[in-house]
C-alpha positions as CSV (number, residue, x, y, z in Angstrom):
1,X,0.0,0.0,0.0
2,X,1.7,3.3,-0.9
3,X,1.7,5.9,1.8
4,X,1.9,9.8,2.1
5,X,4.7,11.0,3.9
6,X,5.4,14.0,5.6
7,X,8.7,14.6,8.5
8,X,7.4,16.3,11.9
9,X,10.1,16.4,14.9
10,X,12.6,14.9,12.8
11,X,10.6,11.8,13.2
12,X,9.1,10.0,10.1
13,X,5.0,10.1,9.8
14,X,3.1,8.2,8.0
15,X,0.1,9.4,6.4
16,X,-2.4,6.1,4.4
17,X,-4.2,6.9,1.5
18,X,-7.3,6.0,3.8
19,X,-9.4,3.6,6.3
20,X,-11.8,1.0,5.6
21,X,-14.9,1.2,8.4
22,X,-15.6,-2.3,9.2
23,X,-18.2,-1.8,12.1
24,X,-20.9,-3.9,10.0
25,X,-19.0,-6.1,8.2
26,X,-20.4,-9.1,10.5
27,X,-24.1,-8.3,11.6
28,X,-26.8,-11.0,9.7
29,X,-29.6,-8.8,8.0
30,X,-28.3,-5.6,7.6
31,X,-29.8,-3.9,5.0
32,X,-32.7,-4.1,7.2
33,X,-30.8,-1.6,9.8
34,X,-29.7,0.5,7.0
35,X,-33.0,1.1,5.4
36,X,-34.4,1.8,9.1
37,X,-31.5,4.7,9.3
38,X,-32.6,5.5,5.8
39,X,-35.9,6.3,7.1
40,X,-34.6,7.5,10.5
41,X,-33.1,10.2,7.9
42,X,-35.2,11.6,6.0
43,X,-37.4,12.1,9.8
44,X,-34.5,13.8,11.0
45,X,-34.8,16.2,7.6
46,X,-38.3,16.9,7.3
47,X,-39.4,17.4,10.9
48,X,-36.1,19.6,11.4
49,X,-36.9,21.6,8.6
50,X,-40.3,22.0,9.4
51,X,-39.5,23.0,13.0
52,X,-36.9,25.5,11.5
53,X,-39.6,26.9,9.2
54,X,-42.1,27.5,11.6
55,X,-39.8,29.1,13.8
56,X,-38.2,31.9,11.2
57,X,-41.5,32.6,9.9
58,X,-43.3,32.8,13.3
59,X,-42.7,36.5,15.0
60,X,-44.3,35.6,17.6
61,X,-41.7,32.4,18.2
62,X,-38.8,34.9,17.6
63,X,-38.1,34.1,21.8
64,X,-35.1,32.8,23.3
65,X,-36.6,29.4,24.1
66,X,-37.2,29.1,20.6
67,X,-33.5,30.5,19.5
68,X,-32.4,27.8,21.4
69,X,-34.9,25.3,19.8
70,X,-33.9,26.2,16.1
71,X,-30.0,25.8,17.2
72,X,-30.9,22.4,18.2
73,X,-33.1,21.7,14.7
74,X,-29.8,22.4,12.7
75,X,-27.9,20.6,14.7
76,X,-29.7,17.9,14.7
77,X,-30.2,17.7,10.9
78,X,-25.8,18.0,10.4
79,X,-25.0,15.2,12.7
80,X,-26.9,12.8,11.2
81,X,-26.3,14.3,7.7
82,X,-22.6,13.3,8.8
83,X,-23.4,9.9,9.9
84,X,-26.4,8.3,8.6
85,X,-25.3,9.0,4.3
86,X,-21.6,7.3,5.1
87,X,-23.3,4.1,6.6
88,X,-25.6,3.8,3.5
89,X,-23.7,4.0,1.0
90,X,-21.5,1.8,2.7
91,X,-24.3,-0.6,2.3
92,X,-25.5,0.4,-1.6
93,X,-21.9,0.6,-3.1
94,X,-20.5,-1.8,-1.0
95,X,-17.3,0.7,-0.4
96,X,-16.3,0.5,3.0
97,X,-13.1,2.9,2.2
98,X,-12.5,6.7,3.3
99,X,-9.4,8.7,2.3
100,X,-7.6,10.4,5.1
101,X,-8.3,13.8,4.9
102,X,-12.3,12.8,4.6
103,X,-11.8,10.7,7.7
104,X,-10.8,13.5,9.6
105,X,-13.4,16.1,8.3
106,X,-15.7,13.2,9.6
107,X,-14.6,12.9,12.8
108,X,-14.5,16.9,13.1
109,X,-18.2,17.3,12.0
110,X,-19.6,14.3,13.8
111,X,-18.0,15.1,17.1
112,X,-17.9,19.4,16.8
113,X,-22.1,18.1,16.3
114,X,-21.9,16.0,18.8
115,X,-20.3,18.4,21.6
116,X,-23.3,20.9,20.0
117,X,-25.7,18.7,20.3
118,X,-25.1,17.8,24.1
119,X,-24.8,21.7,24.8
120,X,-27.8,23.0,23.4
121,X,-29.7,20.5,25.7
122,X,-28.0,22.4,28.5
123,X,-29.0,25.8,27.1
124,X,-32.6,24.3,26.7
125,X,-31.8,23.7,30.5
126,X,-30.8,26.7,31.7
127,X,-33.6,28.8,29.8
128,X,-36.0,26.4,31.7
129,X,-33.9,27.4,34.8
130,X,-34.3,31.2,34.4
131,X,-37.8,31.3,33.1
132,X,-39.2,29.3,36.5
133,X,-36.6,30.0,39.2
134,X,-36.3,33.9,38.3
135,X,-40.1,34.6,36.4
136,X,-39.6,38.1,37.4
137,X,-36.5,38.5,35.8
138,X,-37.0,36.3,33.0
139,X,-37.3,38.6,30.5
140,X,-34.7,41.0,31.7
141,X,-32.0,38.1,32.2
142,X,-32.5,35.2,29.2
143,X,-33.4,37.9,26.4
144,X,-33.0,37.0,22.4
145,X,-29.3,39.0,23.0
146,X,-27.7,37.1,25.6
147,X,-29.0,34.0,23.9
148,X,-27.7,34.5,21.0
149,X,-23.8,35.5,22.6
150,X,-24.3,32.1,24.5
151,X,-25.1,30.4,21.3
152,X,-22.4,31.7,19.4
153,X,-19.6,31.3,22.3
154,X,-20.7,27.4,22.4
155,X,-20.2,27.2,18.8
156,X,-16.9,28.9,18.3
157,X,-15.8,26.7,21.4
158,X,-16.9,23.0,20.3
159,X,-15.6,24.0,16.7
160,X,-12.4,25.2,18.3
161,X,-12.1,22.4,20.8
162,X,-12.8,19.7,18.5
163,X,-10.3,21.3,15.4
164,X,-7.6,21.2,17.5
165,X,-8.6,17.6,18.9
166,X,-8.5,16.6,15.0
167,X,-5.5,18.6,13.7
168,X,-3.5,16.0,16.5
169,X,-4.8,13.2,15.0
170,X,-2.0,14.5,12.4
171,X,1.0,13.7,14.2
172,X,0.4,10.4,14.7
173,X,2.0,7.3,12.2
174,X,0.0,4.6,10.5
175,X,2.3,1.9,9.5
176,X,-0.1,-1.3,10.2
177,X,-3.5,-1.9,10.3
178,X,-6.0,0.8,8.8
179,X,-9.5,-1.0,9.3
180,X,-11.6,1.1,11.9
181,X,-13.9,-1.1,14.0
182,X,-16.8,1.6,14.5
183,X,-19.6,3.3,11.9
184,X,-17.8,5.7,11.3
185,X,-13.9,7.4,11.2
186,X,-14.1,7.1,15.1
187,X,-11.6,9.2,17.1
188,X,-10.4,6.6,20.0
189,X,-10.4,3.5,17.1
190,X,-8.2,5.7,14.7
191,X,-6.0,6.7,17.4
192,X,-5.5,2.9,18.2
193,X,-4.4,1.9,15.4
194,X,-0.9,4.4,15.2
195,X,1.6,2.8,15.8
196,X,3.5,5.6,17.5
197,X,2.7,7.2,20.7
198,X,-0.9,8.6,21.0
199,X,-0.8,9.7,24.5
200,X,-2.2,13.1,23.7
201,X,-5.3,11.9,21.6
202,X,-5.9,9.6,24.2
203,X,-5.5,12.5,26.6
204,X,-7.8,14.7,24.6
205,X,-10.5,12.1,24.0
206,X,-10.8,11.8,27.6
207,X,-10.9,15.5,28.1
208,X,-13.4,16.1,25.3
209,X,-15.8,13.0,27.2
210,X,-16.1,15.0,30.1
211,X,-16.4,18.5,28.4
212,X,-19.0,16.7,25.8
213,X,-21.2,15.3,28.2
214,X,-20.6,14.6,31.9
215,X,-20.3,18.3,31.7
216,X,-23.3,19.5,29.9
217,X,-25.0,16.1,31.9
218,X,-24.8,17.6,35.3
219,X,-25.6,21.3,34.9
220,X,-28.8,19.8,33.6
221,X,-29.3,17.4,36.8
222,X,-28.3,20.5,38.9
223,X,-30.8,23.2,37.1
224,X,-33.8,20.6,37.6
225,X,-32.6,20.3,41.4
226,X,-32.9,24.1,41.6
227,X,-36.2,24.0,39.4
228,X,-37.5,21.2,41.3
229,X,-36.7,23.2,44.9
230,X,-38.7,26.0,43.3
231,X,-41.6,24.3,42.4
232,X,-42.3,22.8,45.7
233,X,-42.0,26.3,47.5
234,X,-44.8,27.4,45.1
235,X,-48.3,26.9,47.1
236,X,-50.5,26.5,44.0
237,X,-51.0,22.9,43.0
238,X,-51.9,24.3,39.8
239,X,-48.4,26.8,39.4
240,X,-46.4,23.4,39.9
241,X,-48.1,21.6,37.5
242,X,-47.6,24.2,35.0
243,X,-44.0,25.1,35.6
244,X,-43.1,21.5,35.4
245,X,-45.3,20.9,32.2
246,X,-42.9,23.2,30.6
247,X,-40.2,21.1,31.1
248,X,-41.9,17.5,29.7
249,X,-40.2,17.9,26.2
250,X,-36.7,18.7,27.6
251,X,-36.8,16.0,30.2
252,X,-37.7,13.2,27.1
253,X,-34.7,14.5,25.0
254,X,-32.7,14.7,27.9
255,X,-33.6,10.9,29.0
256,X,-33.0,10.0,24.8
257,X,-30.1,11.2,24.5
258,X,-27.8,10.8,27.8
259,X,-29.6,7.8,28.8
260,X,-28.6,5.5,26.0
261,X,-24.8,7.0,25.8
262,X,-24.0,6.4,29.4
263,X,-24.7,2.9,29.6
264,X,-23.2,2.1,26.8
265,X,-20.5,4.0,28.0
266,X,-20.5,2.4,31.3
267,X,-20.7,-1.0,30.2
268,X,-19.3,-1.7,27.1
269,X,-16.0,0.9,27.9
270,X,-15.7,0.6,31.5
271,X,-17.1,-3.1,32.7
272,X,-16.7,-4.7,29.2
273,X,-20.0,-6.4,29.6
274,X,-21.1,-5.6,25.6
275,X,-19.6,-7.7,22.7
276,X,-18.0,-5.2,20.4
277,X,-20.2,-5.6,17.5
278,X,-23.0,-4.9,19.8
279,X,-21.3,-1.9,20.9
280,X,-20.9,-0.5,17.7
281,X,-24.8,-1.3,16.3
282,X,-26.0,0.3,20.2
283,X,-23.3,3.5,19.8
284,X,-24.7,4.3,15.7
285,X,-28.8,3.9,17.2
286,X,-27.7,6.4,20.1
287,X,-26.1,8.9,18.1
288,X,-28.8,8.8,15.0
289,X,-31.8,8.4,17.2
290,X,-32.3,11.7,19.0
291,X,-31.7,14.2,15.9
292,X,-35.1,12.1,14.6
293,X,-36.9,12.3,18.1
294,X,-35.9,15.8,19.1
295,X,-38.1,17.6,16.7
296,X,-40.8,15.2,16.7
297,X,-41.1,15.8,20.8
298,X,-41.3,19.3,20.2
299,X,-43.5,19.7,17.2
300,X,-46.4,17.0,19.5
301,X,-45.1,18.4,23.6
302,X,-45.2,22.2,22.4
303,X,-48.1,24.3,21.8
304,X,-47.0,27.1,20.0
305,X,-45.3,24.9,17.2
306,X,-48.0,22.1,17.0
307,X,-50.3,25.2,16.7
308,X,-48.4,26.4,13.6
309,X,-47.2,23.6,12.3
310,X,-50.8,22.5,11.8
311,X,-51.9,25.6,10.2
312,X,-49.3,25.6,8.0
313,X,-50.5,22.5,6.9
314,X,-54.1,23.4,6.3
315,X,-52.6,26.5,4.5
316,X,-50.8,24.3,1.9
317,X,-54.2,21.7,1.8
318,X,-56.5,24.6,1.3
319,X,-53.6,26.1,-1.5
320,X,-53.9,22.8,-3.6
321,X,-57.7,22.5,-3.5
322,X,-57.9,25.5,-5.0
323,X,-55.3,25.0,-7.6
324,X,-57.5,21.5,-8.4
325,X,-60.9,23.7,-8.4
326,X,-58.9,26.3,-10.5
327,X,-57.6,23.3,-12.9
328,X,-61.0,22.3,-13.1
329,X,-62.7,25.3,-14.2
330,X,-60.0,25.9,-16.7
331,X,-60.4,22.3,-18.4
332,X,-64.5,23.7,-18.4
C-alpha cells in the first residue's frame, strides 16, 4: 500500500491513503438496519426543517426558548447528515473505504455536532432554569441577545475544541492496520491503530468526554434540582403543574439522548460487559436516534409549534384545493 509522507520532529510520519470502516461487516440482516436509518433520515430532515420553518416565519416564536430550539433543529439535521449518508452508502456501493483527509473532516463534523448537540440541551436547560426560578427576571435576564452570545460562544468553542482535537490526530503514524472497527472514522479507534505514541489523543479524548457530556450532563441534573426546589416552595397545585409541564419535552430529550450514551458508556468501555459488535450497532442507534426524536417531541409536547405547524399544513391543503378547483374550471 503506498503511503503519504510527511517529516514532523525529525521523526518520520506516515500518512495512508485512507481507512476502511468495518463496524458492519459481521451483523446478519443488515440492509434491514440501513433502510431503518434510511428512514430514520429523512425524519431527521423533514421534521427539522419544518420546525426550522415555523420558527423563522413565526414572529411571535422569535423568543429565546425558541432561538435555542432552532440551534438544536440544525444541529440535529448535520449530525446525522454526517453519519447516517456514510453508513448507506456503505451498504448500496459496498465501499467501505475513506481517504484520510475525509476521515478526519468526519470525525470533526460528527464530534464538533456531537459536543453541539449535548450543549444545546444544557441551554434548553438553563432557559428552563431562568424562566421558572427567576419569572420576574425572565425577560430581563434570558433575552433574544444574551441567547444568541451564549449560542455563538458554544459554537466557536466546540468548533475550536474539536479542530484542534483533530489537527493532532495528524502527528500520529499509520504503519499497520488501517481497518476502523466503528460506523464511522471514530476518534479513540483511529488513534488505536498508530503505531507511535498517541498519548495526547488519548488524553484529549478523555478531556473532550467530560467536556462533551458529563459536563453539559450535570448542569442539567443541577438546574432541575434548583427548578424542582422552586416548584415545591410554590403553594399552588396548579403553578407546579404548570411550571413542570414546561419542562416535559426537555426532560424526554434529555432521558433520549444521555440515557442511552452512558450505559453504553459504562458497560461496554468501562465493565466490558457488551460484545464489540453490539457496541458498535448500540453507539450508531444512540447517536442517530435523538436528531429524529428531538423535533418530533417538540413539534407534538409544544403548543406554539404544534399550533403552527398544523396551520401551516391546512394552509398548503386549502392552497392545492384550489389550484385542483382552478384546474377544473379551466379544463371547463
Amino acid at each position: 500500500m503506498s503511503s503519504l509522507r510527511t517529516v514532523l520532529n525529525d521523526s518520520l510520519i506516515i500518512h495512508p491513503p485512507g481507512f476502511y470502516v468495518i463496524g458492519f461487516e459481521t451483523f446478519p440482516f443488515i440492509g434491514v438496519y440501513f433502510i431503518f436509518l434510511s428512514f430514520v433520515y429523512v425524519v431527521t430532515v423533514l421534521f427539522n426543517s419544518l420546525v426550522i420553518y415555523v420558527i423563522s416565519f413565526n414572529h411571535c416564536l422569535h423568543t429565546p426558548k425558541f432561538l435555542a430550539v432552532t440551534n438544536l433543529a440544525v444541529i440535529d439535521i448535520v449530525l446525522n447528515t454526517c453519519n447516517i449518508p456514510s453508513m448507506v452508502k456503505i451498504f448500496l456501493v459496498k465501499d467501505n473505504f475513506i481517504p484520510f483527509n475525509l476521515c478526519l473532516v468526519q470525525m470533526f463534523v460528527y464530534y464538533a455536532f456531537g459536543s453541539l448537540e449535548s450543549i444545546a440541551l444544557a441551554i434548553l436547560a438553563y432557559d428552563r432554569l431562568i424562566a421558572i426560578c427567576f419569572p420576574l427576571r425572565h425577560n430581563s435576564v434570558n433575552t433574544l441577545r444574551s441567547m444568541s452570545c451564549i449560542i455563538g460562544l458554544t459554537w466557536s468553542w466546540s468548533l475550536g475544541i474539536i479542530a484542534f482535537s483533530t489537527g493532532i490526530m495528524t502527528r500520529l503514524s499509520f504503519c499497520n492496520s488501517v481497518r476502523v472497527f466503528s460506523y464511522f472514522c471514530d476518534y479513540a479507534p483511529v488513534f488505536r491503530l498508530a503505531c507511535n505514541d498517541y498519548t495526547m489523543q488519548w488524553s484529549a479524548a478523555s478531556f473532550l468526554t467530560i467536556m462533551i457530556l458529563v459536563g453539559p450532563f450535570i448542569f442539567i441534573l443541577l438546574s432541575y434540582v434548583a427548578i424542582l426546589v422552586t416548584v415545591f416552595r410554590m403553594k399552588s397545585l396548579d403553578s407546579r403543574v404548570k411550571a413542570l409541564a414546561t419542562c416535559v419535552e426537555h426532560i424526554i430529550l434529555v432521558a433520549v439522548f444521555y440515557i442511552p450514551l452512558i450505559t453504553i458508556f459504562t458497560i461496554g468501555f468501562y465493565l466490558r460487559l457488551i460484545d464489540p459488535d453490539q457496541r458498535v450497532l448500540s453507539l450508531s442507534l444512540a447517536s442517530c436516534i435523538p436528531p429524529c426524536v428531538n423535533p418530533i417531541v417538540y413539534s407534538l409536547k409544544t403548543k406554539e409549534i404544534k399550533i403552527r405547524a398544523l396551520a401551516l399544513v391546512r394552509k398548503n391543503k386549502i392552497g392545492t384545493d384550489q389550484r385542483k378547483s382552478k384546474q377544473l374550471r379551466d379544463n371547463k
